[in-house]
VORO-213087 format. One record per residue (C-alpha): residue number from 1; residue in three letters; x, y, z. Coordinates in pm, 1 decimal. Example, Ala and Ser with C-alpha at 12.3 -4.5 7.8 and 13.67 -1.06 7.14 Angstrom:
// residues 2
+------+------+----------+----------+----------+
: resi : resn :     east :    north :       up :
+------+------+----------+----------+----------+
:    1 :  ALA :   1230.0 :   -450.0 :    780.0 :
:    2 :  SER :   1367.0 :   -106.0 :    714.0 :
+------+------+----------+----------+----------+
***
This chain:
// residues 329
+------+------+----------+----------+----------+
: resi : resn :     east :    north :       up :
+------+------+----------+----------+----------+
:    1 :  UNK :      0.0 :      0.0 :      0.0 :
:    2 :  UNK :    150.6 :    362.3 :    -95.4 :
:    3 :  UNK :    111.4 :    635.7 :    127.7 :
:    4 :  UNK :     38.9 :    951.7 :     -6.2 :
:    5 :  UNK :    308.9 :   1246.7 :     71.0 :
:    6 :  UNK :     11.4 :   1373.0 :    334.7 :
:    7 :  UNK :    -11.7 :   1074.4 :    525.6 :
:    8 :  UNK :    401.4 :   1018.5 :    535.5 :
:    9 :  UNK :    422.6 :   1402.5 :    692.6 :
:   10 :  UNK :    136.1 :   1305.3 :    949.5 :
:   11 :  UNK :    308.1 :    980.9 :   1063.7 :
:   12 :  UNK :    620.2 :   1179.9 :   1070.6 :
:   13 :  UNK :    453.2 :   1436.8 :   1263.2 :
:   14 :  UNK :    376.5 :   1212.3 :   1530.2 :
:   15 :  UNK :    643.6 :    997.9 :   1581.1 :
:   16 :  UNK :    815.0 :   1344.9 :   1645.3 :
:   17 :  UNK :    592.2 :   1440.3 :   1887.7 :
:   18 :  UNK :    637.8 :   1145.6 :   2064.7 :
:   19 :  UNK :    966.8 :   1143.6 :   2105.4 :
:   20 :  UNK :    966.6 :   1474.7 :   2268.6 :
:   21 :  UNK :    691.5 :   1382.8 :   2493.3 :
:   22 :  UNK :    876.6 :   1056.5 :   2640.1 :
:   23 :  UNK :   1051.3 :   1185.5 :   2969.0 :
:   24 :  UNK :   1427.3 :   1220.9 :   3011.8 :
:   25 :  UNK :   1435.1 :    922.5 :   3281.8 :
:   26 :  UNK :   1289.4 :    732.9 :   2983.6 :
:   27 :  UNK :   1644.8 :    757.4 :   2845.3 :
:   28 :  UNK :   1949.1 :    538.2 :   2875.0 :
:   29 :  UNK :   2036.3 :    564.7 :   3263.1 :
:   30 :  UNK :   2354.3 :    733.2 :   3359.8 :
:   31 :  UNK :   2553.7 :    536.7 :   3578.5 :
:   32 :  UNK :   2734.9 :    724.9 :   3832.8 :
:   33 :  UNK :   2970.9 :    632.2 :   4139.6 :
:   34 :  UNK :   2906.8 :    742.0 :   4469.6 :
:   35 :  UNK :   3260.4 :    666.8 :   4733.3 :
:   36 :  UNK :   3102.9 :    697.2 :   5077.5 :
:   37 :  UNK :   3366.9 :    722.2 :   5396.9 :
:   38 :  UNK :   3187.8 :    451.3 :   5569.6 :
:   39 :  UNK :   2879.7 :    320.1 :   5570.8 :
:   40 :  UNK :   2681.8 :    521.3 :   5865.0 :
:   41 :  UNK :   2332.9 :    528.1 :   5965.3 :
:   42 :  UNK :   2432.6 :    936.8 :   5949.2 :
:   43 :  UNK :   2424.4 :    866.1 :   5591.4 :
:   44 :  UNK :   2108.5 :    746.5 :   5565.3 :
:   45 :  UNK :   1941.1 :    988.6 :   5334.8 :
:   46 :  UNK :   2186.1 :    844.9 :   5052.4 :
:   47 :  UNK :   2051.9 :    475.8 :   5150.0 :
:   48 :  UNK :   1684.6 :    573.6 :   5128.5 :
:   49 :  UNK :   1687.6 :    740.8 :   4789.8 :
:   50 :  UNK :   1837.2 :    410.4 :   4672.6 :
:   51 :  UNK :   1581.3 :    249.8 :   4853.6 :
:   52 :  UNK :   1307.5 :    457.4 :   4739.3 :
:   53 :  UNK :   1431.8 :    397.3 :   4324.1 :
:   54 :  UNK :   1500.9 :    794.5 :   4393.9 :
:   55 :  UNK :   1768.6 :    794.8 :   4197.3 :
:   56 :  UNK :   1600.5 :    556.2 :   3931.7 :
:   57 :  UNK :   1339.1 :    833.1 :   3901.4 :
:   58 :  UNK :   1585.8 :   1030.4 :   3800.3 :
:   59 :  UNK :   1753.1 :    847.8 :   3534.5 :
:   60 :  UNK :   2058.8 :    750.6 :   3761.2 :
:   61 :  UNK :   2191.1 :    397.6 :   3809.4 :
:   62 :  UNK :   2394.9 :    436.1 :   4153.2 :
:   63 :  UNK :   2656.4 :    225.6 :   4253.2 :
:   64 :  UNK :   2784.2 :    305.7 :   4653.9 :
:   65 :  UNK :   3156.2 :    226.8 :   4750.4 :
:   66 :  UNK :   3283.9 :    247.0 :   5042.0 :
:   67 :  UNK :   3646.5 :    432.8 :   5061.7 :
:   68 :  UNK :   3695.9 :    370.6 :   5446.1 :
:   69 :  UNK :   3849.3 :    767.4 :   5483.7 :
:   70 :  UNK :   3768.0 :   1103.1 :   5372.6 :
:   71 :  UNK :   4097.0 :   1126.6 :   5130.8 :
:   72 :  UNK :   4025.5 :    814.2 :   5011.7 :
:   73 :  UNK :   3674.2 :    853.7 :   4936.1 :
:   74 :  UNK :   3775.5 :   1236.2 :   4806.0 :
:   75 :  UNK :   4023.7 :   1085.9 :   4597.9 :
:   76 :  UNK :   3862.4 :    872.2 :   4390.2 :
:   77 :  UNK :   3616.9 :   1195.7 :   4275.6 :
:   78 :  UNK :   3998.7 :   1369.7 :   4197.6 :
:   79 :  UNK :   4100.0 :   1106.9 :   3978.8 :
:   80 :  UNK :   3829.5 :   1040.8 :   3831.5 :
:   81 :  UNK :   3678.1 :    693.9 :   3947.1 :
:   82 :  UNK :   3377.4 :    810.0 :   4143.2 :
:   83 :  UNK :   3130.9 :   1098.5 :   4039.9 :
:   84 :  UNK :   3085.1 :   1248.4 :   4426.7 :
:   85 :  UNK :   3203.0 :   1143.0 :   4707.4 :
:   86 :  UNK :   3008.9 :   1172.9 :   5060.2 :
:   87 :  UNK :   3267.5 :   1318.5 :   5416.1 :
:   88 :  UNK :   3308.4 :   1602.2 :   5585.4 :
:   89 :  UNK :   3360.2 :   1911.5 :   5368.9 :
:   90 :  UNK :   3690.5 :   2003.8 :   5578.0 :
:   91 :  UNK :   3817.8 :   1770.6 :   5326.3 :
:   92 :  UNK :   3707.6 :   1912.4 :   5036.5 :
:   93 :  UNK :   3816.0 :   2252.4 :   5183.0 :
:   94 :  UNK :   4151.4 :   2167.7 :   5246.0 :
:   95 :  UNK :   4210.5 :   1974.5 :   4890.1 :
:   96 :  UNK :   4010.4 :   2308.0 :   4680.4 :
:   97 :  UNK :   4275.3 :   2501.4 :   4921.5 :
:   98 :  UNK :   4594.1 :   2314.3 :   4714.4 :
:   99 :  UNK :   4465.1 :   2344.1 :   4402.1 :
:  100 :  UNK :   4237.0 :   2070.5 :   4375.7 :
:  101 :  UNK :   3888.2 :   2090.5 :   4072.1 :
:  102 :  UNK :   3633.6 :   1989.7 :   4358.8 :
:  103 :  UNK :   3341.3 :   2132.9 :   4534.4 :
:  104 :  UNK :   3033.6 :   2070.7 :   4739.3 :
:  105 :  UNK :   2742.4 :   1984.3 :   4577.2 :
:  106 :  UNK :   2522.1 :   1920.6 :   4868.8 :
:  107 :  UNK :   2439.6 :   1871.6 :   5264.0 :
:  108 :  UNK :   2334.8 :   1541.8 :   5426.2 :
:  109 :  UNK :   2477.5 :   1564.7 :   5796.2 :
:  110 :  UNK :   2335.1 :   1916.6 :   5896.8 :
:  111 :  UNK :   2454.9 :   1898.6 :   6286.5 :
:  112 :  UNK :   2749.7 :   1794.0 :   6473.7 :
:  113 :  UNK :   2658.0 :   1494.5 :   6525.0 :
:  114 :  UNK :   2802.8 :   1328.5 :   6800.9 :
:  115 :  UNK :   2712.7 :   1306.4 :   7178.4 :
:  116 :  UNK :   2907.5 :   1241.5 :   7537.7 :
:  117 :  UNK :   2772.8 :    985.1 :   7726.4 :
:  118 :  UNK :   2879.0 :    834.7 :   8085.4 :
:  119 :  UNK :   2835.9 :    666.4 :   8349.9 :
:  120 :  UNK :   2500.4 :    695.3 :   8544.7 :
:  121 :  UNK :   2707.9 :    789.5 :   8861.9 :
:  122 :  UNK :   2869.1 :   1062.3 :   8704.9 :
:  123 :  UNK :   2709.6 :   1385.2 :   8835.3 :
:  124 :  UNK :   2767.0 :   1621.5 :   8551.1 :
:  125 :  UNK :   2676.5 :   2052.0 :   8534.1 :
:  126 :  UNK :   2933.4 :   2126.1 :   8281.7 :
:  127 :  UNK :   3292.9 :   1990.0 :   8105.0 :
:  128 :  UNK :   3464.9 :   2101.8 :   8420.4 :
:  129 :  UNK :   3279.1 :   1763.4 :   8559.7 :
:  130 :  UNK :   3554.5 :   1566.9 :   8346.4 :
:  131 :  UNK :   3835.2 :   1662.6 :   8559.5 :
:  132 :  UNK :   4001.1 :   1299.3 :   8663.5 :
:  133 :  UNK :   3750.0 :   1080.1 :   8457.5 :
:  134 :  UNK :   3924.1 :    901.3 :   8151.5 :
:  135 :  UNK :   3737.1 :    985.2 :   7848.9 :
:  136 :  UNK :   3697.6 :    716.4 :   7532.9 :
:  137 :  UNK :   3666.9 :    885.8 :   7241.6 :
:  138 :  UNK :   3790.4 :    836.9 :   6831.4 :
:  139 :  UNK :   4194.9 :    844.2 :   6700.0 :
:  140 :  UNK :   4265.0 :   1170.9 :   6554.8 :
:  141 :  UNK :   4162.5 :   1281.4 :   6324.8 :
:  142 :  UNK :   3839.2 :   1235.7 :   6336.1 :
:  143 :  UNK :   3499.1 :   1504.6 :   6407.8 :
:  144 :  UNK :   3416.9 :   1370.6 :   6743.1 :
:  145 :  UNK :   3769.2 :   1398.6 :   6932.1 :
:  146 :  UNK :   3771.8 :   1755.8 :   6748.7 :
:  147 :  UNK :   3454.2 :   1858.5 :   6904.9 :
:  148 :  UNK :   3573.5 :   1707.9 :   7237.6 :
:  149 :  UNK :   3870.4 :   1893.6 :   7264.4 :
:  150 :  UNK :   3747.6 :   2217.4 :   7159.2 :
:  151 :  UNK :   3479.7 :   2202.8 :   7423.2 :
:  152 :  UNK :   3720.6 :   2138.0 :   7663.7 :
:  153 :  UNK :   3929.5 :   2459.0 :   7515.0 :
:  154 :  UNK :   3662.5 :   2652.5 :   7451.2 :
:  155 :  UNK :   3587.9 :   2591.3 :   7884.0 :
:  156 :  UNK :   3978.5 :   2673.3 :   7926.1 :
:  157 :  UNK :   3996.2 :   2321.8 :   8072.1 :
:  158 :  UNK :   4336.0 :   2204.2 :   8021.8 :
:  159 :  UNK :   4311.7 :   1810.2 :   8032.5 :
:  160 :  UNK :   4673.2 :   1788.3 :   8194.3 :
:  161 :  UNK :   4596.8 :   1996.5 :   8499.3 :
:  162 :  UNK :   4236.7 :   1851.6 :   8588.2 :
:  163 :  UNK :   4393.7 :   1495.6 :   8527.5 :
:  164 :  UNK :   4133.3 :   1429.0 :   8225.5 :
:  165 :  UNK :   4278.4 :   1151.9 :   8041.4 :
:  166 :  UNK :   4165.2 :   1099.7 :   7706.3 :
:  167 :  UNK :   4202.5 :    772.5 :   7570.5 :
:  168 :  UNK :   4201.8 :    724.6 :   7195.4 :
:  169 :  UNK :   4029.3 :    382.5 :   7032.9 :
:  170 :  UNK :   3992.8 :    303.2 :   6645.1 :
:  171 :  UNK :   3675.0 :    470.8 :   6563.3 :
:  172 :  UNK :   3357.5 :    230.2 :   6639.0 :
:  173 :  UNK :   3533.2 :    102.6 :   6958.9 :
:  174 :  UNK :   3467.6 :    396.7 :   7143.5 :
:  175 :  UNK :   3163.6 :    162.5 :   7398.4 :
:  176 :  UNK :   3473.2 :    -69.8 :   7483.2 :
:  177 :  UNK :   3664.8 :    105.8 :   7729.1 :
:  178 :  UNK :   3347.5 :    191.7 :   7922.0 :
:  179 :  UNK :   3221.7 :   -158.6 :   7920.4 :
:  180 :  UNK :   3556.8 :   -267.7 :   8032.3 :
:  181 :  UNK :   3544.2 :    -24.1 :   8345.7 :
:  182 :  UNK :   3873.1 :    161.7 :   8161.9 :
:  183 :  UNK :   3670.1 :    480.0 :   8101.5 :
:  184 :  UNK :   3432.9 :    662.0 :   8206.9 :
:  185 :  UNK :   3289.5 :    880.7 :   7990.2 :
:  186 :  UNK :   3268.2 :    817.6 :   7628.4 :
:  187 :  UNK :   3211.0 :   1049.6 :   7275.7 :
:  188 :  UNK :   2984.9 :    886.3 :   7078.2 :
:  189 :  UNK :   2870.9 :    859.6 :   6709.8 :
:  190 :  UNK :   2540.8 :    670.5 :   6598.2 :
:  191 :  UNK :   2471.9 :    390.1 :   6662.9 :
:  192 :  UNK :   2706.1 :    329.1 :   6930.9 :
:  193 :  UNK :   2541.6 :    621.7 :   7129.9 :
:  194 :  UNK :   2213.1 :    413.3 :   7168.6 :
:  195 :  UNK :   2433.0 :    100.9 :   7224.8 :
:  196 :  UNK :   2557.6 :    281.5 :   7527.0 :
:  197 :  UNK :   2244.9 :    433.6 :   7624.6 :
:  198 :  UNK :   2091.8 :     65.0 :   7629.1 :
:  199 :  UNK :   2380.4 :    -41.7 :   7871.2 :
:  200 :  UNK :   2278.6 :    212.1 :   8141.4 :
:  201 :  UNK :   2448.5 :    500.7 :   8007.3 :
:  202 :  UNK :   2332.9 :    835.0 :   8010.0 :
:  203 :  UNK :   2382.3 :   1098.2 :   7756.6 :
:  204 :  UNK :   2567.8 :   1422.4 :   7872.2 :
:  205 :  UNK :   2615.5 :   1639.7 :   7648.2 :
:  206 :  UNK :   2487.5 :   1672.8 :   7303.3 :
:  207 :  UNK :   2675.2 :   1869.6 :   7015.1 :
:  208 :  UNK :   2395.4 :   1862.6 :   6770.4 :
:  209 :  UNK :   2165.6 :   2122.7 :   7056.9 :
:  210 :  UNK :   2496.2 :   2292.8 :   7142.1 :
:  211 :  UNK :   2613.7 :   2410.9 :   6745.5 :
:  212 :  UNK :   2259.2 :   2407.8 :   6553.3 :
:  213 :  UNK :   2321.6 :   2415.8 :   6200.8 :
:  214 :  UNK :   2686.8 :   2268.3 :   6117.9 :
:  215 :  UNK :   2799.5 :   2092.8 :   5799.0 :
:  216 :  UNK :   2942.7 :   1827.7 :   5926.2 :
:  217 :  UNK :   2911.4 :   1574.7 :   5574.1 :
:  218 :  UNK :   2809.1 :   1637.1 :   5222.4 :
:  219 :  UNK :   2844.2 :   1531.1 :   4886.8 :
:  220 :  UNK :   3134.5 :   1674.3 :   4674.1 :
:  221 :  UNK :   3218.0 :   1621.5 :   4317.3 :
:  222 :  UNK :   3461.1 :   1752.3 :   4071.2 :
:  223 :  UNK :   3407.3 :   2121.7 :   3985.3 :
:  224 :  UNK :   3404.8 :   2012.7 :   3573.5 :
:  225 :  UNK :   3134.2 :   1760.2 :   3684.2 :
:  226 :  UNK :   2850.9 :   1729.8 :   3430.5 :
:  227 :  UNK :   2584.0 :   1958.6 :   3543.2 :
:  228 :  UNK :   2299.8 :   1765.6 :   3453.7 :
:  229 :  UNK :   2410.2 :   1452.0 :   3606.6 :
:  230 :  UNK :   2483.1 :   1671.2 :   3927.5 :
:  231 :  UNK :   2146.7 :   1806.6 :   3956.4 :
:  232 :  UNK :   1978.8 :   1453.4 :   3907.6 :
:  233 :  UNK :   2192.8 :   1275.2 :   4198.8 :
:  234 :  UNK :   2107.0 :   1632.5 :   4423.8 :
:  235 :  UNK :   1754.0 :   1624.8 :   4375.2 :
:  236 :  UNK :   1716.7 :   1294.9 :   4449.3 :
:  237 :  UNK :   1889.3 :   1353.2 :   4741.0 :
:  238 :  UNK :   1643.3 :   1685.8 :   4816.8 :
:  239 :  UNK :   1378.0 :   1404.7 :   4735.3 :
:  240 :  UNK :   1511.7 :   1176.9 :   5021.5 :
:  241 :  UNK :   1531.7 :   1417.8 :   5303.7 :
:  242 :  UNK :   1129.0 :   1485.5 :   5245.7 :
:  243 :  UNK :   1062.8 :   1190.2 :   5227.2 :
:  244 :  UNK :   1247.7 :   1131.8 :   5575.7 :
:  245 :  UNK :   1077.6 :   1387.0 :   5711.3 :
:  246 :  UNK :    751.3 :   1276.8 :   5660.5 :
:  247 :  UNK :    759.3 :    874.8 :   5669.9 :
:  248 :  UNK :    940.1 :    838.9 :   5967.9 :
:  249 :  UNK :    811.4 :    511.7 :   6035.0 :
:  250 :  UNK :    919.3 :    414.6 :   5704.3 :
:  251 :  UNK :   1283.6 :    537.6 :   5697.7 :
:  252 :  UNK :   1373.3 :    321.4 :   6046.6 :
:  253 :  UNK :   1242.3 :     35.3 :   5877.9 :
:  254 :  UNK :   1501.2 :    113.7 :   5568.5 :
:  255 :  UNK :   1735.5 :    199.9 :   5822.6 :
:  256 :  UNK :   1722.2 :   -148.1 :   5966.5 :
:  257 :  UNK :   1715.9 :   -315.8 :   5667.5 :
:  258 :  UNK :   2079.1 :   -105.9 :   5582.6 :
:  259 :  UNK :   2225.2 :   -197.1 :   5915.4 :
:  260 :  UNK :   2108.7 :   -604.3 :   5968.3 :
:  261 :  UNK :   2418.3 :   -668.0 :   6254.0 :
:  262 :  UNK :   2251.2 :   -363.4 :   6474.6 :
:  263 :  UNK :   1957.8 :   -458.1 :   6729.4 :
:  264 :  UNK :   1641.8 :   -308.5 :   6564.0 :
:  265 :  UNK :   1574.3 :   -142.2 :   6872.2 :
:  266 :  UNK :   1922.4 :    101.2 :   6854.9 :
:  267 :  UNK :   1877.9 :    142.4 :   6530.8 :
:  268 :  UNK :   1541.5 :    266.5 :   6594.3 :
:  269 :  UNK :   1673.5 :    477.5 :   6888.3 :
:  270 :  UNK :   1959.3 :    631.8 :   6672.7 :
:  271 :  UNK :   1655.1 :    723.5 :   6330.4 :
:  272 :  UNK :   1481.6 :    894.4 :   6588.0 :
:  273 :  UNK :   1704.5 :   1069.5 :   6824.0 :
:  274 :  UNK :   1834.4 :   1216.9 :   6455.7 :
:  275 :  UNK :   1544.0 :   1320.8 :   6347.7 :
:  276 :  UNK :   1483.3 :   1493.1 :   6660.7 :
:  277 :  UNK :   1753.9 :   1672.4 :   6724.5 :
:  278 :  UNK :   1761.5 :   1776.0 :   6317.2 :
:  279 :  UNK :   2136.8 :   1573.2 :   6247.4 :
:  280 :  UNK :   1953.9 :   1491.8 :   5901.5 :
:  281 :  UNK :   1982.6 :   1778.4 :   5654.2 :
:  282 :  UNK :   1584.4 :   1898.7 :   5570.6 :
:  283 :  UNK :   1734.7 :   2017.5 :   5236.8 :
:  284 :  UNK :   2072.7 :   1989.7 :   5036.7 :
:  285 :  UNK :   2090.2 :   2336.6 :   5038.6 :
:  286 :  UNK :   2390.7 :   2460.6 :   5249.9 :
:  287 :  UNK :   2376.8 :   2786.0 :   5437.7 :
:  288 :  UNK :   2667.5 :   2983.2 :   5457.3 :
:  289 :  UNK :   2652.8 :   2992.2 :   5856.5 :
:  290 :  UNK :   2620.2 :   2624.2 :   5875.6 :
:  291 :  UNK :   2955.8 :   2627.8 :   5641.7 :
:  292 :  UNK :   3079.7 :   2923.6 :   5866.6 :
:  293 :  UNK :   3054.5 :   2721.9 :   6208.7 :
:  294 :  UNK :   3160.2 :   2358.0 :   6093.1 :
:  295 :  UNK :   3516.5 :   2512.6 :   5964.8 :
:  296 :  UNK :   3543.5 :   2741.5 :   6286.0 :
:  297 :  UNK :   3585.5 :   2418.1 :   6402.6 :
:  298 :  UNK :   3870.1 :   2317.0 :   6167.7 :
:  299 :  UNK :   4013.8 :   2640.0 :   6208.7 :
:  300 :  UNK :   4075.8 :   2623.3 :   6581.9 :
:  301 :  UNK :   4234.3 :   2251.4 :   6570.9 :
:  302 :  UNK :   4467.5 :   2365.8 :   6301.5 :
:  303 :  UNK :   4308.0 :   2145.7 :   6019.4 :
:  304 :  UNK :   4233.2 :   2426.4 :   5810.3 :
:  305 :  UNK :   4430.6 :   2769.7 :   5799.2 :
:  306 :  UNK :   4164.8 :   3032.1 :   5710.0 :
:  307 :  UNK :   3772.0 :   3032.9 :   5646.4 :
:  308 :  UNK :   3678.4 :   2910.1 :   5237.5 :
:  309 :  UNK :   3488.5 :   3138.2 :   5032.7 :
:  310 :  UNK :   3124.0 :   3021.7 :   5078.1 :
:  311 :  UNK :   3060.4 :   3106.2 :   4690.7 :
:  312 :  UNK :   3395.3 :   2911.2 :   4539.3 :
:  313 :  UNK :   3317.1 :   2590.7 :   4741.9 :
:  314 :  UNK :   2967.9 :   2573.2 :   4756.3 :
:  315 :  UNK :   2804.9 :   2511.9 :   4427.5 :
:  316 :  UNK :   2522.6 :   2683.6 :   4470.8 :
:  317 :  UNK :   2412.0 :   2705.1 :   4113.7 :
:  318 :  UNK :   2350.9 :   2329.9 :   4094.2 :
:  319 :  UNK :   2200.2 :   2319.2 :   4489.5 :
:  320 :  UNK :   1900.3 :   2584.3 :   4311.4 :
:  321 :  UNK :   1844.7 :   2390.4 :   4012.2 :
:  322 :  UNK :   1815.9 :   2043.7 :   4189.0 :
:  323 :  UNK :   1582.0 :   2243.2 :   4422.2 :
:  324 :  UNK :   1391.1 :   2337.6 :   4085.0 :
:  325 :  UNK :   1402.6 :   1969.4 :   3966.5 :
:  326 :  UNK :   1301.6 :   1790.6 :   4274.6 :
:  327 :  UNK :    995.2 :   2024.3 :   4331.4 :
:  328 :  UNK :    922.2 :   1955.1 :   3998.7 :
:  329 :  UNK :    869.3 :   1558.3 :   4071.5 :
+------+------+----------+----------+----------+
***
């Protein structure tokens, strides 16, 4: 059967139109490399947009790695093996500092996240309460010794003088010394807060209520990263934190399935206590105070000489767009 040169231009017509009605996620997926420091339940809103197909939705095939330290995990977005890379942004600062093509494309820990706990018969008003207690706490360098020791600066409390000793365990092991009666008072990440908590200890002090807003992890990428593929991974991300927000229920029982070798309950303990206190970013946007007080931080342990410029780290541009894209979803 002939068509006649009408009919050819309709059918032409058409099959145009629908190519330019099928959706971009309809597309060939991108696959991109994510190089996490370690796998965290603080990292949880990168776990639930894989979870949630967030990602898929976006025309993203994710595959997580796990570097095991910041410069690790950093390095592998510098040469060119990973797409972004998820730590604190001290890192990123420092490496942008020598020269390095990277930047920060978006929050995910938005408090300092780390708490003191100790024993029940510890009475405790203030860090001055330390003096001859031997506190566990992470090998440097890590966030949570940081915080500990500029709280105890910050209360002129000179650990040599008040007989504070600090003892220093591989990161994780922080519960041992004060199950083993060798310490006292411990600085905890999650979950090994709720761990303690569940042994009879009580929480002291908690960083997250003392800083507010603090950057203490996000996502970086190279600065020559493809935009597009940027905003996709971001606003999934954006896509995740409201969907933590509001399905609370929902994202424990992801966060259990992500962390099998935990007891449900701490895990549970450690989503919520989180969500309470606001450690979860609400957004991947990144204010310039919460930037501001997270390398204060830095600044006063000697990590990192001088403040960044909010506007040369941050990428902002592609934080506003995925903003733009996720609402759009």
């Amino acid at each position: 059967m002939k068509l006649s040169l009408k009919q050819i231009s309709v059918a032409l017509g058409c099959a145009m139109a629908l190519a330019l009605a099928v959706p971009a996620t309809a597309q060939a997926p991108k696959k991109v490399v994510i190089s996490q420091l370690f796998q965290s339940v603080m990292f949880l809103p990168l776990y639930v947009a894989m979870d949630q197909g967030l990602f898929d939705k976006q025309g993203l095939v994710v595959t997580k790695q796990t570097a095991g330290s910041p410069n690790a995990a950093l390095s592998a977005v510098i040469s060119g093996s990973a797409d972004f890379s998820l730590h604190g942004p001290e890192w990123t600062a420092i490496a942008a500092s020598k020269g390095a093509d990277v930047q920060v494309v978006a929050g995910i820990v938005n408090r300092a996240a780390v708490w003191i706990a100790a024993a029940p018969d510890l009475k405790y008003s203030g860090p001055a309460d330390f003096a001859g207690q031997t506190v566990s706490t992470g090998m440097m360098p890590i966030a949570s010794t940081s915080l500990l020791n500029k709280l105890l600066s910050d209360s002129k409390i000179d650990p040599a003088t008040t007989k504070i000793s600090i003892k220093q365990v591989q990161a994780g092991a922080e519960l041992g010394p004060l199950l083993a009666g060798q310490a006292s008072v411990g600085v905890f990440y999650q979950p090994a807060l709720e761990q303690a908590v569940a042994r009879g200890f009580k929480v002291i002090h908690s960083f997250p209520q003392q800083y507010g807003p603090y950057l203490l992890s996000g996502i970086s990428a190279r600065k020559s990263v493809d935009p597009d593929t940027a905003e996709r991974f971001v606003a999934a991300l954006e896509q995740s934190m409201r969907f933590m927000q509001t399905h609370p229920s929902e994202t424990v029982a992801i966060a259990k399935k992500e962390f099998p070798s935990v007891e449900p309950q701490v895990v549970e303990a450690a989503v919520k206590r989180m969500l309470d206190e606001k450690v979860y970013a609400t957004s991947v946007a990144i204010s310039p105070d919460a930037l501001r007080v997270a390398m204060e931080t830095q600044i006063a342990l000697g990590n990192l000489k001088s403040q960044p410029v909010y506007e040369q780290l941050i990428a902002k541009p592609i934080i506003d767009r995925s903003l733009v894209r996720a609402a759009a979803r």
